[in-house]
N, C-alpha and C positions, 0 to 999 in steps of 0.2 A: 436491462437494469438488473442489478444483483437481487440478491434473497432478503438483504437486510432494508435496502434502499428503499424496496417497497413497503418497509413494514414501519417507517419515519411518520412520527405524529404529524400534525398540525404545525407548519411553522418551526419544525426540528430541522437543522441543520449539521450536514458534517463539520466538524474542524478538523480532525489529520485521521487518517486511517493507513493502515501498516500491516503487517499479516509478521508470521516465523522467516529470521534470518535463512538465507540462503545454506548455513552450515547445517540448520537441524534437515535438511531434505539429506544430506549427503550422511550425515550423523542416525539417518531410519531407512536407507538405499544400500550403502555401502556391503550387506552383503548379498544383496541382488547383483549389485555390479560384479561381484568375485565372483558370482556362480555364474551370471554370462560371460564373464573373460575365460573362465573355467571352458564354459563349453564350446566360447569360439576356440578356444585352442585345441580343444581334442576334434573340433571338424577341420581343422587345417593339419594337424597330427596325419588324422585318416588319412586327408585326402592329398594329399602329396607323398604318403607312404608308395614306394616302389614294386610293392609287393606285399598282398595281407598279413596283418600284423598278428594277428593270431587263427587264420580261418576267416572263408567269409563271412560267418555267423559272428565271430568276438565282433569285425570290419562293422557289420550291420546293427547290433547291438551301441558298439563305442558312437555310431552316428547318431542311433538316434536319443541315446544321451545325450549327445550333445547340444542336439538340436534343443530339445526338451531344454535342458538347461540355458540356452540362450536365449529360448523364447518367456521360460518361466522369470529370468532374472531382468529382462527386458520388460515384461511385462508390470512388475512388481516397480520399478523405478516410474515406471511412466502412471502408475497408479498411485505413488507417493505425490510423483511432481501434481499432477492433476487433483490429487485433494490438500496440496499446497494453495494453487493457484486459487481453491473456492475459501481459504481460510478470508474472514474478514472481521479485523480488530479494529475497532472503528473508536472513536472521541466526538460524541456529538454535541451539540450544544444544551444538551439536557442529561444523557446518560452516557454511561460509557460501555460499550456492545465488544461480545467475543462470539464469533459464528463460525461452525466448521462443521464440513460432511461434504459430500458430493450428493446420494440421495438421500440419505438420511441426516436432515440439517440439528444440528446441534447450537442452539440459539442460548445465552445468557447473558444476562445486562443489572446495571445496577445505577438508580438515577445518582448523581453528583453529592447531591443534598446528602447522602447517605453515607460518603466517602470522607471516612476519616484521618487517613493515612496511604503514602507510598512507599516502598522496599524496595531500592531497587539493587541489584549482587552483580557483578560485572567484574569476571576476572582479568589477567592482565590479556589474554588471548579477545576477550569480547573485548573490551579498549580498544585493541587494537581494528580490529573488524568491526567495530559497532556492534555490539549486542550484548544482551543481559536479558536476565528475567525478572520482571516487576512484579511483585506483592501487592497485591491491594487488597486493606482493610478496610470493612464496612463495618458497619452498623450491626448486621444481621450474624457477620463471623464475631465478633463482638457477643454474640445473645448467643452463639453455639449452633447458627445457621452457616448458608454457605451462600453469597450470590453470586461472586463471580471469581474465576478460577485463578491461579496463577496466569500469567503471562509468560511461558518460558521460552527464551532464545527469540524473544522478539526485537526485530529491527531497530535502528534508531530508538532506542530505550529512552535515552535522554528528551526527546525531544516529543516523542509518548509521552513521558509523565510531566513532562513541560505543558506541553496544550493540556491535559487533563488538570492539571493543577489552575493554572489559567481559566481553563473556563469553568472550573468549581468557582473561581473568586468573584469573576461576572454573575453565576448565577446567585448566591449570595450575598452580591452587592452590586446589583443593577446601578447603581448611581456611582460607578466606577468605569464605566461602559456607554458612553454617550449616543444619545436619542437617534435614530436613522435622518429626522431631519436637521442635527446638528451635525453631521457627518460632512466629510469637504463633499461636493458634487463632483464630477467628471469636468474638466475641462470644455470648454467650449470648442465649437468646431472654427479653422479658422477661415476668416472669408476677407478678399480680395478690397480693399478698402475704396471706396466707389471716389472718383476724382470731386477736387473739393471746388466749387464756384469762385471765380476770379474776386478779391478781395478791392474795397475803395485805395487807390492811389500808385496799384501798381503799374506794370508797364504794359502788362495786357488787357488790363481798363483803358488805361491811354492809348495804346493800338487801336483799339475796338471802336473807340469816342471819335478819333482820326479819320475810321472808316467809315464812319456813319456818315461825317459832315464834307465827306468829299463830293464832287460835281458827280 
């Protein structure tokens, strides 16, 4: 179970949860990736040279930059992706939750009630890829506090501030949001219609009357 999941009141429910578009991971990697391309190419440089390129000492030195560089720029990509992966933007049925860290979690929420307004900025590049950064105004940034941060380069933006909007109006206005036992039920299961007993006057009552009274 995640960090946040456990941390859901009584009867608090998710409604959509989302985390940062694919582009901000490449958008805080990109020059990890140039410095391991960098170093794989000065180890295939070495090591396919025909003869030291400067001495075996420059040979031993250019490797183990290189190395270094491939494992440093490898490293730093796979520790962005992995504190992507723990980001969790969540819309629950009472607040609306932003958490990120790997070990050191970074938890901030702000209940519904408190949410006066959305911003949301979406250039023609996020259009096209789905993404933007939502503004959310409270109450408390209103007063010259802070509760909950920007949303930037987050996912499905529209559809974020769609459910948050949404289930502000439910909490709000419960009587817009119908009772769980006014809700449709599930379907019944289906079952095999058991055969029906022979009706007055047909020809299988007559059959039967015929067999009774014979010798």
């Amino acid at each position: 179970m995640s960090y946040v999941k456990k941390q859901l009141t009584r009867g608090e429910e998710i409604v959509y949860e989302t985390r940062q578009h694919w582009f901000a991971v490449i958008a805080r990697t990109w020059l990890g990736i140039v410095v391991a391309i960098l170093g794989l190419a000065v180890l295939l440089w070495v090591g396919t040279a025909e003869r030291p390129i400067g001495g075996a000492t420059a040979d031993l030195v250019l490797t183990l930059a290189g190395w270094a560089a491939l494992v440093i720029g490898l490293a730093w990509v796979a520790f962005v992706v992995w504190d992507w992966r723990n980001q969790e933007w969540l819309v629950t049925s009472r607040r609306v939750i932003r958490a990120e860290g790997i070990l050191n979690k970074q938890v901030a929420g702000s209940s519904l009630e408190k949410i006066n307004d959305a911003r949301l900025v979406q250039s023609w590049v996020g259009r096209i890829f789905n993404y933007g950064t939502l503004d959310i105004l409270t109450a408390a940034e209103e007063a010259g506090g802070n509760n909950v941060d920007d949303f930037p380069m987050v996912a499905d933006p529209v559809q974020f501030k769609m459910a948050m909007l949404n289930q502000k109006e439910v909490v709000e206005r419960p009587d817009l949001a119908p009772p769980r036992y006014q809700r449709q039920p599930p379907a019944p299961e289906y079952r095999r219609p058991e055969p029906m007993p022979p009706r007055a006057g047909s020809d299988r009552v007559s059959q039967v009357a015929a067999g009774d009274g014979a010798p």
